[in-house]
KOLSEPA-205541 format. One line per 2 residues: their letters; for each residue x, y, z of C-alpha. Coordinates in Angstrom, 1 decimal, m for minus. Layout:
BEGIN
a) X/Y/Z  ... .
This chain:
BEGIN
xx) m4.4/13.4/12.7  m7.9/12.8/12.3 .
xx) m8.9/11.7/8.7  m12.1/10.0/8.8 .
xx) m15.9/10.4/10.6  m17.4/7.4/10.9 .
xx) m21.6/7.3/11.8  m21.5/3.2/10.9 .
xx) m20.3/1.0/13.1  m20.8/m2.6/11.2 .
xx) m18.7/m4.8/10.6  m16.6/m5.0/7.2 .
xx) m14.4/m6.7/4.8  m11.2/m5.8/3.8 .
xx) m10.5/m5.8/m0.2  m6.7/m5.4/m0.9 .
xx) m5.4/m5.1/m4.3  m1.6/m6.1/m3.9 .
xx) 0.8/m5.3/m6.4  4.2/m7.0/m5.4 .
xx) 4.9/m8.1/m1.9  2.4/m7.3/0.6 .
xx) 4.2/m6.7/4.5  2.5/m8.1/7.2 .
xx) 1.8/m6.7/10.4  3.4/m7.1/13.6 .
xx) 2.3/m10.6/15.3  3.3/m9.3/18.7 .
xx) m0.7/m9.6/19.9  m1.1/m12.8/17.7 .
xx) m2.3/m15.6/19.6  0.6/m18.3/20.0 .
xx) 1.4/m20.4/17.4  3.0/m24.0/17.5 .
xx) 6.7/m23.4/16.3  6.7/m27.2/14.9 .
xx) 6.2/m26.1/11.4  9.3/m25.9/9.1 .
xx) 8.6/m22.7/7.5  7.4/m19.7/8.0 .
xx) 4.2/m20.1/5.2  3.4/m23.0/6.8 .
xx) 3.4/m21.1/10.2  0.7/m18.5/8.5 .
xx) m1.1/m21.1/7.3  m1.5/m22.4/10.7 .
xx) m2.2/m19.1/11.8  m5.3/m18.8/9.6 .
xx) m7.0/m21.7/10.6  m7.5/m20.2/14.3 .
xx) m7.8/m17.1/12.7  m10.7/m19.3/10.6 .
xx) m12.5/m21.1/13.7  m13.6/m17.8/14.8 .
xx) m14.6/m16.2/11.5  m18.3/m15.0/10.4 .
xx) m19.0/m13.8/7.3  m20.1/m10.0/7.6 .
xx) m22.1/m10.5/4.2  m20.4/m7.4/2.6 .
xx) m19.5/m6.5/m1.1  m16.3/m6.0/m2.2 .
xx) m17.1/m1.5/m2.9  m14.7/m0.2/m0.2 .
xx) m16.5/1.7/2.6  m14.7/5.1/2.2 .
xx) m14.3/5.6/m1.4  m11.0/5.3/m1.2 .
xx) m7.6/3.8/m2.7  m4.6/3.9/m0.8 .
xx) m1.2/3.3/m2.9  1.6/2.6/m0.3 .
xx) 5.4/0.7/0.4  5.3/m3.1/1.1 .
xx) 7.7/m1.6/3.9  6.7/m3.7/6.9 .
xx) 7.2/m0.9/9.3  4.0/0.5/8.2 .
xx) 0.4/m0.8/9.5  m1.9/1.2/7.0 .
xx) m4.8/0.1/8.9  m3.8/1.0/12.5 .
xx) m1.7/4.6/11.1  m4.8/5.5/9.3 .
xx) m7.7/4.6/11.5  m9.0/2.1/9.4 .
xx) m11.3/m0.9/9.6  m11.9/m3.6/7.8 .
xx) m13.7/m2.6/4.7  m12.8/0.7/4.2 .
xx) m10.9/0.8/1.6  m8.7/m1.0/m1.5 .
xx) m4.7/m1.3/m0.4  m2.4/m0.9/m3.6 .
xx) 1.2/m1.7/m1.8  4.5/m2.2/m3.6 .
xx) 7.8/m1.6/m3.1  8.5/2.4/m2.6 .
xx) 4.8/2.8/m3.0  5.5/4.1/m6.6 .
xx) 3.3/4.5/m9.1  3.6/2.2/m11.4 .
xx) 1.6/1.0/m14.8  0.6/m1.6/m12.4 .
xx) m0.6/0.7/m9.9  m2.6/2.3/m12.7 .
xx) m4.2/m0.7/m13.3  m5.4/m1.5/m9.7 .
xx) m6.5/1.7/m9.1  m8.4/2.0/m12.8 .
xx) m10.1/m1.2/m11.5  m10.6/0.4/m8.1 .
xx) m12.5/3.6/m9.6  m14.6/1.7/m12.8 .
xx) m15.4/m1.1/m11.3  m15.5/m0.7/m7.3 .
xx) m16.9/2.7/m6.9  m13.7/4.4/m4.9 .
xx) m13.2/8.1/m5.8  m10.7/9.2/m3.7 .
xx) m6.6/8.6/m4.1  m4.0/8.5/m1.1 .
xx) m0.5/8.1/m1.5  1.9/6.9/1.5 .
xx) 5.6/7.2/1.0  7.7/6.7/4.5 .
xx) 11.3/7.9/5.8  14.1/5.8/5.4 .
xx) 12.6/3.4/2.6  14.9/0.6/0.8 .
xx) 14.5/2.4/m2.6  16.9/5.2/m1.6 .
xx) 20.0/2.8/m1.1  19.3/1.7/m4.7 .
xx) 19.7/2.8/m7.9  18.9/1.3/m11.4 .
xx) 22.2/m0.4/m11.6  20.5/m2.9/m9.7 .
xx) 18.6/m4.1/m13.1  22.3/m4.3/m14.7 .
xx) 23.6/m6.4/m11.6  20.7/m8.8/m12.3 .
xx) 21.4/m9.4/m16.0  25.1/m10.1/m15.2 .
xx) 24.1/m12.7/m12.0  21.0/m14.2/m14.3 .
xx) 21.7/m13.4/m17.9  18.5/m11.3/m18.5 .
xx) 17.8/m8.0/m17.6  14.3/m6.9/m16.0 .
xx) 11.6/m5.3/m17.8  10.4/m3.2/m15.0 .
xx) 12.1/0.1/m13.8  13.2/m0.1/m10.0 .
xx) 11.9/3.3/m9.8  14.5/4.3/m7.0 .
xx) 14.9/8.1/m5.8  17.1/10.2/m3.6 .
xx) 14.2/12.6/m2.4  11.1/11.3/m0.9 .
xx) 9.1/14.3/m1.1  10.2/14.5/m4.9 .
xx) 9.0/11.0/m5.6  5.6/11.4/m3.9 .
xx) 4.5/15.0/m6.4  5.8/12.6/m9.1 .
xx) 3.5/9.8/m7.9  0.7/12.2/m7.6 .
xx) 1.5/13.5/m11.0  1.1/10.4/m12.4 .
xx) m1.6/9.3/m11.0  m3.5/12.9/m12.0 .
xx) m2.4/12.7/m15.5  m3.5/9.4/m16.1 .
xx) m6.3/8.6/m18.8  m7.9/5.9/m17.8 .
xx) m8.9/7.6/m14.0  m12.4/8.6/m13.8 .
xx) m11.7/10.6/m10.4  m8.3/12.6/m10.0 .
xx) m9.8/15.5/m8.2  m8.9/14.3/m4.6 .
xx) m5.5/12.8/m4.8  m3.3/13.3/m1.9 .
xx) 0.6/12.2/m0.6  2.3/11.9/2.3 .
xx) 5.2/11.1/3.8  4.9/8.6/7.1 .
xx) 7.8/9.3/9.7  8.7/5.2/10.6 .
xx) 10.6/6.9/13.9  7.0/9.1/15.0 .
xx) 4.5/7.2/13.4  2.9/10.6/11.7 .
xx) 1.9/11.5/8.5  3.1/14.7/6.5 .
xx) 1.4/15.7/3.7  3.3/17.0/0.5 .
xx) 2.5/20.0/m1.0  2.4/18.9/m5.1 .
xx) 3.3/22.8/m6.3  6.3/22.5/m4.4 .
xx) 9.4/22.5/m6.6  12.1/19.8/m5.4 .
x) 15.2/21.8/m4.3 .
């Protein structure tokens, strides 16, 4: 699946927005690292001062190539980038866990459109995500371990396709989006690698 044309070849700089825990890539074509350090920051830290030595700055702004805002899971499973046919640049990367739409996601992606220029939303669920073995009792099971319950929702769901029309909803409906013409949601297969896109008209069974 083909989604974007490029006719611009120059190099670019990634902006990501994070909102919760970011996944990172596989490191399988990483170059070695020394195994010396004791943890695993300090073995990412290593790996970005060779990633560092060989660094130039491409002397972009941070306005997102493509116009576009991607909201997605922190699963890491799933390489936006490399499923989408992206470079670095293109656009801003809104990832939390379930790739829900949150307030927080709001926020990133109000920030995205008023103040970066993107116009365009994509939403990225994926098969077998953590969220469905959950549900809110999770919040409860926290208060009893810690005393205090959470604040936030853990916005699980038992259908995926359900979960993205909400997101879309949400993210249409929204009053403080200057663009909600072009939102779009999908569903990435973690087994195929492919996207399918979800019809938002379609009732949930």
């Amino acid at each position: 699946m083909r989604l974007f044309v490029r006719s611009h070849t120059r190099l670019r700089r990634a902006v990501t927005i994070t909102v919760g825990d970011m996944s990172t890539p596989p490191h399988t074509s990483a170059a070695p690292i020394s195994t010396e350090s004791s943890t695993v920051t300090d073995r990412l830290v290593k790996a970005n001062t060779q990633y560092a030595a060989g660094f130039t700055d491409p002397g972009m702004d941070a306005r997102p190539v493509l116009h576009v805002a991607v909201v997605a899971c922190m699963d890491a499973r799933l390489d936006l980038h490399a499923a989408l046919g992206l470079e670095l640049g293109d656009c801003h990367t809104i990832r939390n866990a379930g790739g829900v739409v949150t307030d927080d996601v709001i926020r990133s992606l109000t920030i995205s459109q008023r103040a970066l220029g993107t116009r365009s939303v994509m939403l990225v669920h994926h098969t077998n995500c953590g969220l469905e073995s959950l549900t809110e009792d999770f919040r409860h099971e926290l208060e009893d371990e810690v005393g205090q319950r959470p604040a936030w929702a853990v916005e699980a769901f038992r259908d995926v396709d359900q979960d993205v029309r909400q997101s879309m909803q949400r993210v249409r409906t929204s009053p403080f989006l200057l663009h909600t013409e072009d939102v779009r949601g999908f569903v990435f297969d973690v087994t195929t690698g492919l996207l399918r896109e979800i019809d938002p008209a379609t009732a949930a069974e």
